[in-house]
C-alpha positions as CSV (number, residue, x, y, z in Angstrom):
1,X,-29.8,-35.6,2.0
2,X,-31.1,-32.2,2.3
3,X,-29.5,-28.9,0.8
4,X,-29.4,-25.7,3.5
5,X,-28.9,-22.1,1.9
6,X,-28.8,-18.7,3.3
7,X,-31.8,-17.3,0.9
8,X,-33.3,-13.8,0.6
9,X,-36.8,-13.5,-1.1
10,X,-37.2,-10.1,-0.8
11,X,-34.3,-7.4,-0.8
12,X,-33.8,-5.4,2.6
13,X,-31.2,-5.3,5.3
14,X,-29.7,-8.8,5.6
15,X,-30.2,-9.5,9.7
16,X,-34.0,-8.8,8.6
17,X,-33.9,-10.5,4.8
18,X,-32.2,-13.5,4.8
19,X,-33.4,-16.9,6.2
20,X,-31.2,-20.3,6.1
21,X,-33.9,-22.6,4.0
22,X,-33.9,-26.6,3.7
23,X,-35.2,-28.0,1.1
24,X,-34.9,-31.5,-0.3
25,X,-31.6,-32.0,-2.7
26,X,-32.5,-30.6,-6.6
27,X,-31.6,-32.9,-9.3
28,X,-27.9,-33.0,-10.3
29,X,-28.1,-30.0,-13.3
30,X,-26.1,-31.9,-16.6
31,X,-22.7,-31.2,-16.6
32,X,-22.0,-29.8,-13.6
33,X,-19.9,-30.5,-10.8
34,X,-21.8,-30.8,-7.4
35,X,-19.5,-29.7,-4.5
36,X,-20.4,-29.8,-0.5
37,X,-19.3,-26.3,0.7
38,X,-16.7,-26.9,3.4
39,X,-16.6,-23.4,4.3
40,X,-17.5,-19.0,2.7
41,X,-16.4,-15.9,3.7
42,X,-18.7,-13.1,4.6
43,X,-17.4,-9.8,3.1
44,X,-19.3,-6.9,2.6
45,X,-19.5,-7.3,-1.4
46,X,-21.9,-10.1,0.4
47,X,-23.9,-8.3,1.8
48,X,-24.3,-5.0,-0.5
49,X,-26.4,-7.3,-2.8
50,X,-28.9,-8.1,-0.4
51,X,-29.5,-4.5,0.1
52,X,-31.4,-4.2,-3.6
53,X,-27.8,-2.1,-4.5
54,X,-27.6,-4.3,-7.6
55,X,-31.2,-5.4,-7.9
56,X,-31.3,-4.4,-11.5
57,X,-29.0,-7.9,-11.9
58,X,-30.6,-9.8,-9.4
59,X,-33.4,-12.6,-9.4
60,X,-35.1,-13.3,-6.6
61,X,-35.2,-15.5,-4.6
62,X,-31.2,-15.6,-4.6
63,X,-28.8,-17.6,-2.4
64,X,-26.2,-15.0,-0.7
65,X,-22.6,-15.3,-0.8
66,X,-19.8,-15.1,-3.6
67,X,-17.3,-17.1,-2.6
68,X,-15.4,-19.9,-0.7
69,X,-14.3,-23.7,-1.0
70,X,-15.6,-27.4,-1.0
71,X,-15.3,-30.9,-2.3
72,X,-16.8,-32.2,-5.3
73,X,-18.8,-35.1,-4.8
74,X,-20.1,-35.8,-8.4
75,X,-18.7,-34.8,-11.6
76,X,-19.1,-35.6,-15.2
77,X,-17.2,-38.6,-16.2
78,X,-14.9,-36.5,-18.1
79,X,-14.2,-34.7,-14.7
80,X,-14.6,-37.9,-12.4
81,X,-11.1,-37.2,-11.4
82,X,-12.0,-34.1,-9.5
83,X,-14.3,-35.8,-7.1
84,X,-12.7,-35.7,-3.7
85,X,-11.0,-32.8,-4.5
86,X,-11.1,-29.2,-2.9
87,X,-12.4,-26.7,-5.8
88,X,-13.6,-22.9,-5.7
89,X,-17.3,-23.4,-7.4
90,X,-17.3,-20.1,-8.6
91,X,-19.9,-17.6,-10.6
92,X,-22.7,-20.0,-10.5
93,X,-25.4,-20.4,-7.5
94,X,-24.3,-18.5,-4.2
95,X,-21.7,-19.8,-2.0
96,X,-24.2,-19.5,1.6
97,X,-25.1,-23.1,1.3
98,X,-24.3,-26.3,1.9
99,X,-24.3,-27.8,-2.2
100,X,-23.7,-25.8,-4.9
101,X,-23.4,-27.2,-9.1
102,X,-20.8,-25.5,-11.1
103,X,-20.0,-24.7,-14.2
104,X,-16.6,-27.4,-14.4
105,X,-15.0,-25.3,-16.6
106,X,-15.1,-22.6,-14.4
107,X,-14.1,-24.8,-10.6
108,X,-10.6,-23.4,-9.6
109,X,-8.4,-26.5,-8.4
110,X,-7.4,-25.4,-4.5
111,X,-3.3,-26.7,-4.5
112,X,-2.6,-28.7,-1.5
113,X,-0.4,-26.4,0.2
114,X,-3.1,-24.0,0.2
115,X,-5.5,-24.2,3.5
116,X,-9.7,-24.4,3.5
117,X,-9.7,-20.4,5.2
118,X,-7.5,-18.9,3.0
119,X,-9.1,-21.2,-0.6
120,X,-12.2,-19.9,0.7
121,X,-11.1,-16.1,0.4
122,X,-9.3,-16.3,-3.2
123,X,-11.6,-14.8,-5.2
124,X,-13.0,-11.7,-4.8
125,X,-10.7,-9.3,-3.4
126,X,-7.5,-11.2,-4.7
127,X,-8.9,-10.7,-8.1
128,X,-10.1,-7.6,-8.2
129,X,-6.8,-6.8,-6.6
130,X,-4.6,-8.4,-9.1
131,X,-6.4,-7.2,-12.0
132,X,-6.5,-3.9,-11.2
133,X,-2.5,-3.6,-10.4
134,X,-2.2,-5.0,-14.0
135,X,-4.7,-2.1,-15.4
136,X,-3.1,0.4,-13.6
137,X,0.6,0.1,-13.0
138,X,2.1,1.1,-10.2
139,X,5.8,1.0,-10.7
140,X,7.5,3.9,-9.3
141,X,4.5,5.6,-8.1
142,X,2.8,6.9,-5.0
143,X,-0.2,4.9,-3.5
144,X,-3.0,5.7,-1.7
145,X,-5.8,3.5,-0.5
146,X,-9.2,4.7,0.6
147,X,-10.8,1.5,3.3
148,X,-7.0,0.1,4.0
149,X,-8.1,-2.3,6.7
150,X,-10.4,-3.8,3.9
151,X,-9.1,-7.1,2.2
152,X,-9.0,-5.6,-0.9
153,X,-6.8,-2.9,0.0
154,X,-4.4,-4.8,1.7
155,X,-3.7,-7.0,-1.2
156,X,-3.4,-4.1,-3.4
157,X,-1.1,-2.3,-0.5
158,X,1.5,-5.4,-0.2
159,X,1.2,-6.0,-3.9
160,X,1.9,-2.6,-5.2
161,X,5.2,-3.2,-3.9
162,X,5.9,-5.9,-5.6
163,X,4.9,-4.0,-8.8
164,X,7.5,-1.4,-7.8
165,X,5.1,1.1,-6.1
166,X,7.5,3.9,-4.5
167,X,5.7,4.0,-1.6
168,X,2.0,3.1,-0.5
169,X,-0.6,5.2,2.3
170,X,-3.6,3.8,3.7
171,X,-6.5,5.7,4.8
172,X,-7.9,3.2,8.0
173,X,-11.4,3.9,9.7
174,X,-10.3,1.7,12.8
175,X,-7.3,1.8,15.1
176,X,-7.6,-2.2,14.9
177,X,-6.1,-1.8,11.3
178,X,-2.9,0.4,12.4
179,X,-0.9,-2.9,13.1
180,X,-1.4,-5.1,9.9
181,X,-1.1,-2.2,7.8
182,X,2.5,-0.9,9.2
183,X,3.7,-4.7,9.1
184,X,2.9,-4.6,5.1
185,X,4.6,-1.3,5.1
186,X,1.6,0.4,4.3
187,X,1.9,4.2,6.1
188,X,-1.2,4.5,8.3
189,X,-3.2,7.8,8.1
190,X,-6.4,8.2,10.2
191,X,-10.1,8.8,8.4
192,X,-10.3,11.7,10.9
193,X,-7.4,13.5,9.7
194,X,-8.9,15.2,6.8
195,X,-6.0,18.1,6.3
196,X,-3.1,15.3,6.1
197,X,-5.8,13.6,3.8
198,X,-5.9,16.2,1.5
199,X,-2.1,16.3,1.0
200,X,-1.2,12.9,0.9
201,X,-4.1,12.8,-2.1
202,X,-2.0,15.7,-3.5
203,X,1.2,13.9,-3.6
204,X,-0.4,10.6,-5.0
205,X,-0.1,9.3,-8.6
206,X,-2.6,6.5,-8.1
207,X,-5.1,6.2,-6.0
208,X,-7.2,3.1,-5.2
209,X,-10.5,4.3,-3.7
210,X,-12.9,1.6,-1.5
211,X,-15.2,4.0,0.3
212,X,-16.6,6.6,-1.9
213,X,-18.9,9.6,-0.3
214,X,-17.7,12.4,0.8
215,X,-14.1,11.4,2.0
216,X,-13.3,9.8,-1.4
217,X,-14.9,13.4,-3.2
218,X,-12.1,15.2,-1.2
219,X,-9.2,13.0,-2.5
220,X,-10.3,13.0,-6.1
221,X,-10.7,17.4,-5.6
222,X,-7.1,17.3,-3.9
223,X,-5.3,15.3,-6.6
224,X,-3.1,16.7,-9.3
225,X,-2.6,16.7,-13.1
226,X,-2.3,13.8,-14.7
227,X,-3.0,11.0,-11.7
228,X,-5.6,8.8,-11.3
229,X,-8.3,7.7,-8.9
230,X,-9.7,4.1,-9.7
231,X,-13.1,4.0,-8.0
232,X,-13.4,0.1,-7.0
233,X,-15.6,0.3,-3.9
234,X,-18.8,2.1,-2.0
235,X,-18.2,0.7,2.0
236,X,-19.5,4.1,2.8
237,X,-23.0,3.0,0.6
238,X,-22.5,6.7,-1.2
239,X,-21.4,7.5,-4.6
240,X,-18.6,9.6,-5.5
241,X,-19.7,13.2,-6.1
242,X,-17.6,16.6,-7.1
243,X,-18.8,20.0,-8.1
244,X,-16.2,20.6,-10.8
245,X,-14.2,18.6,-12.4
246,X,-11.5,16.9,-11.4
247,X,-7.6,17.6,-12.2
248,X,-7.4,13.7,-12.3
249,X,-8.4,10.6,-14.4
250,X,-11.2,9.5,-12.8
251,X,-12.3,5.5,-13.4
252,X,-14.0,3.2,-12.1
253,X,-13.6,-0.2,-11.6
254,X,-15.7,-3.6,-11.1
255,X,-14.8,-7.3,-11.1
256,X,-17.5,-8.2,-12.9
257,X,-16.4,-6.2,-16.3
258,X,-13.5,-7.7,-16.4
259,X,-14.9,-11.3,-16.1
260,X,-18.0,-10.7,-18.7
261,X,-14.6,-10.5,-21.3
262,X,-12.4,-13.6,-20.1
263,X,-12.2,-16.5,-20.9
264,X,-11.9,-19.8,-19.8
265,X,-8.2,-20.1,-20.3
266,X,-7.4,-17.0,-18.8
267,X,-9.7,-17.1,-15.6
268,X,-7.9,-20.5,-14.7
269,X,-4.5,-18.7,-15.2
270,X,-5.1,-16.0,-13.2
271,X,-5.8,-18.3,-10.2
272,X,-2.0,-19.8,-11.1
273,X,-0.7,-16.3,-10.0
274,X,-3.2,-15.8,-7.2
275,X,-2.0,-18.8,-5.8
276,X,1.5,-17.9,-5.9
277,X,0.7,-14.7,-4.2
278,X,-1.0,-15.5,-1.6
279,X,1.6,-18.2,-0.7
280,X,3.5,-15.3,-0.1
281,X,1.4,-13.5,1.7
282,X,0.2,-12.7,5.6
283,X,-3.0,-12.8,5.2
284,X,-5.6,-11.9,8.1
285,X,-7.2,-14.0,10.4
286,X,-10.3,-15.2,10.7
287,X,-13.1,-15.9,13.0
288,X,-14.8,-18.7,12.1
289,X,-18.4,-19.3,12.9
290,X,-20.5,-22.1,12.6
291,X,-23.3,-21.6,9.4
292,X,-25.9,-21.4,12.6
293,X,-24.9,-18.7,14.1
294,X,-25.1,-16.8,10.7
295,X,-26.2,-14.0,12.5
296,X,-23.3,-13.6,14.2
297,X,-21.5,-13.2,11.1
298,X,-23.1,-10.9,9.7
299,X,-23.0,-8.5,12.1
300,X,-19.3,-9.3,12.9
301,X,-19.0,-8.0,9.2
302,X,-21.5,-5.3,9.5
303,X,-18.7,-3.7,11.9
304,X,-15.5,-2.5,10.2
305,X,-13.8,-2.9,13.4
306,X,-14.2,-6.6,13.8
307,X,-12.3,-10.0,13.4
308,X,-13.1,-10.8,9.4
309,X,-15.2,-14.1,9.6
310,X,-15.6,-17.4,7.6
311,X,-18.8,-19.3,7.7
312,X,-18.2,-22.8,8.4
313,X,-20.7,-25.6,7.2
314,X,-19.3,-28.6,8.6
315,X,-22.6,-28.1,10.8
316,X,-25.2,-28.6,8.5
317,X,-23.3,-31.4,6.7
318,X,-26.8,-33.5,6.3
């Protein structure tokens, strides 16, 4: 058996930088599960990586990709009763590949009534959504949500009502987004339409910011006294910048802090109330592409106007 992963040795733009590898299958590591990928999204908190964004955290070479879902195949005796089961082999070895070993403690159990394509986009953007609704309550408050055709932002858009947001905006880049976003009853409000912008951001208590640059500067400069602007995202590539300070509580946000202080326990309960949400939730389709045409997929999600994507590895199952 041979293990294929979507490696970069060098980092770059990812068309140019990353290169599926086969190599012969590594030794099982000691008390780890070993899971056959069945299939990984490809979001752009995939792709930023490769870009040397985050090289400071980053040894090369590195195997892309953060999430998705496979089958164990070998466990641990004390874990034997996991192989054949679907799992989420999470915060270990990148997700771009056809094997990955996991920590055990750390595999998420995928319920059955839970599908491959939507277990293979429960991590990142669920999380980060969840977590961030519990940090900031949103209970009778205004929304507004910077990148709203982004995952992210829809989860937060259709979950802040849940929380017992008064009402939620999101700020779209594509007309594509217009339709999903007014069936969530998220208010659509064009990118382009910087003066409507400007008030909305005025009128906000919370906002939940995915782009940074210069759009995000504006909102933060328009908001009032005593709101906040959680900073969770850079789609745009560009930090947030302002000249004087802001009126509003300005924080920022990123997954990773949160997980450096949970535990075991508590990861693995959190994954009890993403599952519940997303059972309740229309989530977006997705293209799927076979792990060969990798390409394809990447620049599918290069383009915020595209179909979302799922790599699927049922190709390179040898």
């Amino acid at each position: 058996m041979r293990r294929h992963a979507l490696t970069y040795r060098a980092f770059g733009t990812p068309l140019e930088t990353l290169k599926m590898e086969t190599t012969a299958m590594p030794s099982m590591s000691e008390g780890k599960l070993r899971v056959r990928m069945l299939c990984a999204p490809v979001n752009p908190s995939d792709l930023i990586p490769i870009t040397g964004a985050y090289s400071h955290r980053i040894t090369l070479p590195a195997v892309a990709g953060y999430e998705g879902v496979g089958r164990v195949i070998a466990a641990p005796h004390e874990y034997s009763y996991l192989i054949g089961k679907r799992v989420l082999p999470l915060r270990g070895d990148g997700t771009w590949q056809t094997i990955v070993d996991c920590d055990p403690a750390l595999a998420v159990s995928v319920p059955d009534n839970i599908t491959d394509d939507v277990a293979a986009r429960a991590y990142i953007n669920p999380l980060a959504a969840l977590t961030m609704l519990e940090n900031w309550p949103v209970k009778d408050k205004r929304v507004l949500l910077t990148g709203a055709g982004s995952n992210c932002a829809e989860y937060l858009g259709a979950w802040a009502y849940q929380h017992g947001a008064k009402e939620v905006v999101g700020i779209y880049r594509s007309d594509s987004r217009v339709a999903r976003l007014e069936k969530a009853g998220i208010k659509p409000l064009s990118i382009q339409d910087s003066r409507q912008i400007a008030y909305v951001a005025g009128q906000s208590d919370v906002v939940f910011d995915a782009l940074g640059g210069p759009v995000a500067a504006d909102i933060l400069r328009s908001m009032a006294l005593d709101s906040t602007f959680i900073a969770y995202g850079l789609l745009t590539g560009q930090a947030v910048q302002w000249g004087v300070r802001p009126c509003a509580r300005y924080r920022r946000f990123h997954l990773r802090d949160s997980l450096a202080r949970m535990s075991a326990e508590t990861w693995q309960q959190k994954f009890l109330s993403i599952w519940g949400l997303l059972g309740q939730t229309d989530m977006p389709s997705y293209q799927v592409v076979p792990s060969q045409a990798w390409r394809q997929a990447v620049e599918m999600a290069l383009c915020p106007s595209n179909q979302k994507v799922l790599l699927d590895f049922a190709d390179l199952a040898q």
